[in-house]
N, C-alpha and C positions, 0 to 999 in steps of 0.2 A: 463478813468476807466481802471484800469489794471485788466485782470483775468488770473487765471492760472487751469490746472487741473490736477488733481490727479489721474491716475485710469492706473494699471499695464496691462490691454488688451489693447494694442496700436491700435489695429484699431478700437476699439470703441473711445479709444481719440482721432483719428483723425474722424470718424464719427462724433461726438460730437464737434468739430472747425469746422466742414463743416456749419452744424445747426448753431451754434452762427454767424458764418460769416454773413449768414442770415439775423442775425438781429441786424448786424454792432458793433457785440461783436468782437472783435480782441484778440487772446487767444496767450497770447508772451512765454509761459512755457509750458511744459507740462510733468509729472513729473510720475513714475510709483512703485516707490515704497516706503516703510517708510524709509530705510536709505538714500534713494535719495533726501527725500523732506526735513527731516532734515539738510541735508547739504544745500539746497538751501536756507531753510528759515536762516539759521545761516550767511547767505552773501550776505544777498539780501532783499531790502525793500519789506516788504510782499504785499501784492494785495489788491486791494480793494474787490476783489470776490474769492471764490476760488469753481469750482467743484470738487466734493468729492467722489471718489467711497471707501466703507465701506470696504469692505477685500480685500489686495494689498497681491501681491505675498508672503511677508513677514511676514506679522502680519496684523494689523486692522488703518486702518487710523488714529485711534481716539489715539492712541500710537505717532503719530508724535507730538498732540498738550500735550499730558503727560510728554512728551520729555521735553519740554519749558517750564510747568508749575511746574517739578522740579527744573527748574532753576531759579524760580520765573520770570522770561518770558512771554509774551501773544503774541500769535497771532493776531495782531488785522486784523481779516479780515472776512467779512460774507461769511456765508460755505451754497451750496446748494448741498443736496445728490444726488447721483444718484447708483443706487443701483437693485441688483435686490431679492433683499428680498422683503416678505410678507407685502404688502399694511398696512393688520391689525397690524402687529407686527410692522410698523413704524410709527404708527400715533402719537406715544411721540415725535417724532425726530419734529414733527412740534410746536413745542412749543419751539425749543431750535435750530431751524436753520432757515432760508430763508424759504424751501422750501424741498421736496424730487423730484426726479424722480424717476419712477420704470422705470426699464429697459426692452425693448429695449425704447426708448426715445421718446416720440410723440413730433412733430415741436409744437403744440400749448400748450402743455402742459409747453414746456422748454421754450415759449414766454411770458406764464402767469407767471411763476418762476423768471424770468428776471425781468418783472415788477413789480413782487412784491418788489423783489431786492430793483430795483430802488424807491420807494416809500416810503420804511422803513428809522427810524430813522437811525440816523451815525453808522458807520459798527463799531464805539466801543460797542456800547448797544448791538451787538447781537448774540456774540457768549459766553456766559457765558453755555459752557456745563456741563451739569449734568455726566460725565464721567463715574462714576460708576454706576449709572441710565442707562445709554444705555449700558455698558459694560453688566452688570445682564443681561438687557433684550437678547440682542445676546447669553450669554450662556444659556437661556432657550431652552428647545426646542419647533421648530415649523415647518409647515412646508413650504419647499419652495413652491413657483408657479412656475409653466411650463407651456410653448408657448402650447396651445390647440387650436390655430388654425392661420390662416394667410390670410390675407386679401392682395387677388393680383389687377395686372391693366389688364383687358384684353383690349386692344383698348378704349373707351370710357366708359367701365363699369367697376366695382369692382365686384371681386369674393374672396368667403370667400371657405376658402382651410381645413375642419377640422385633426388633427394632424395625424385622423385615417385612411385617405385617401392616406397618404404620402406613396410611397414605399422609395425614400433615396432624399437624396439633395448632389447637386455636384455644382464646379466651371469648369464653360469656358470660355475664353474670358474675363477675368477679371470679371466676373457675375456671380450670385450666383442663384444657379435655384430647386425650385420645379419638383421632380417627382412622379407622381399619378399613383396608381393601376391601375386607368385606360388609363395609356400610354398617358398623359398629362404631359407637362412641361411649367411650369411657373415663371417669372424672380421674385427675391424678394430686399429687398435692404436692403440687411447685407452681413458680410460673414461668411464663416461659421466657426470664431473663436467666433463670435459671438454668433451662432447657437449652438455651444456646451455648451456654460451658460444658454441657453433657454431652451434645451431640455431635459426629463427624459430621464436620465442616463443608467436606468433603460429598455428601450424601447427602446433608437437610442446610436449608437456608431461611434465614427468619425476611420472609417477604414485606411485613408492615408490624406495627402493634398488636396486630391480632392474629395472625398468621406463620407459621412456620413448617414448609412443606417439603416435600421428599423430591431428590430429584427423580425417580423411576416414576413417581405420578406424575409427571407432567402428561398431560394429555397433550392439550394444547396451547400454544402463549398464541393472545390475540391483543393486537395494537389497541390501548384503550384512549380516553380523554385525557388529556393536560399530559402529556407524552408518559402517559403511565401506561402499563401492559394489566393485562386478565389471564390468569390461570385457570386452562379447565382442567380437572382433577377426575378421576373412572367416577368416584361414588359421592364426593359431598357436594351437594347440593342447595344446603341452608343458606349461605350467603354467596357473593360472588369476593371472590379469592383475587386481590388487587397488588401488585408490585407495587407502593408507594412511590411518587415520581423521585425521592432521595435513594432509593432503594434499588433505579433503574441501571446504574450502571456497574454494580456490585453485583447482582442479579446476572446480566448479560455475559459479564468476566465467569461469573459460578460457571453459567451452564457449558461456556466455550466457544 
């Protein structure tokens, strides 16, 4: 079985081959945007699976198989979403694909996906999209969902982390970590390119590469060197918390 996947945040595509690996999916492509995947599909026997993320850096996925369907072309390959739009507002998609994932991706969920895959008639039957059916539906408006909370490992228990608890999330170590008002840190498993698709835009702002903090923590913004700003935050204290100087004027628009 060949698969390939589609989806312009690279390190959810490679988070998403980690998962398949898993479950002895071997993912030989992996492809991030519509002018890329058009060319791939124009020189290359298509897959028998393809994962599918809905908006690529360029336009919308569903524009690479319009691409070939002007040329009177098919894709033949079954398509599973993965996406991080509205549960409600994709429940059509399942009538016209394998399967969806909401993102961020549960392991059982992309297992039960798989094997639906695998159980379904021949992957010609099953990609007749309704194109402009899902096109309409995306230009409606709706709205998105946002991570409202986070479920960590303390030692041999699980704790549920709510969004409101958060003062920022930062990386160390190749690790991506929870910090709490109440002067707790707790490892999670994403990163936080990841975390900026999850999170209202509206409430958290990714300040630098390493940084992504709340706006209710702000303590205080202090003028720093090379016209970059300092956040001081109630509890974390390990580093000092830096608006990168490309990040100053996106930063300034957030707060108002």
């Amino acid at each position: 079985m060949t698969t390939i996947i589609i989806e312009d945040e690279k390190p959810a595509a490679r988070l998403l081959q980690r998962k398949l690996q898993k479950l002895a999916i071997e993912v030989g492509v992996m492809l991030h945007s519509v002018e890329e995947a058009i060319e791939w599909f124009s020189n290359n026997e298509h897959p028998d699976l393809i994962f599918l993320d809905i908006q690529l850096s360029d336009g919308l996925s569903f524009e690479i198989f319009e691409h070939f369907a002007s040329l009177h072309e098919t894709i033949n390959s079954a398509v599973i979403f993965t996406t991080a739009y509205d549960e409600y507002a994709l429940r059509a998609f399942k009538l016209n694909s394998v399967d969806y994932l909401l993102k961020p991706i549960d392991e059982d969920d992309l297992e039960i996906a798989v094997s639906k895959f695998k159980s379904r008639l021949p992957k010609q039957e099953l990609v007749q999209f309704d194109f402009e059916q899902i096109k309409k539906m995306l230009s409606n408006p709706f709205e998105k969902t946002f991570k409202k909370r986070f479920t960590v490992k303390i030692g041999q228990l699980l704790k549920v982390v709510l969004i409101e608890e958060i003062e920022c999330f930062y990386s160390e170590n190749k690790g991506t970590y929870i910090h709490t008002f109440d002067n707790r840190d707790y490892l999670v498993d994403c990163t936080l390119e990841i975390l900026e698709q999850e999170l209202d835009e509206s409430n958290f702002f990714r300040v630098s590469r390493k940084f992504i903090i709340s706006l209710k923590a702000i303590k205080e913004i202090v003028v720093h060197s090379n016209s970059r700003l300092k956040i001081i935050l109630p509890t974390y204290k390990e580093d000092e918390v830096i608006v990168s100087r490309e990040k100053v004027s996106d930063f300034k628009a957030w707060i108002g």
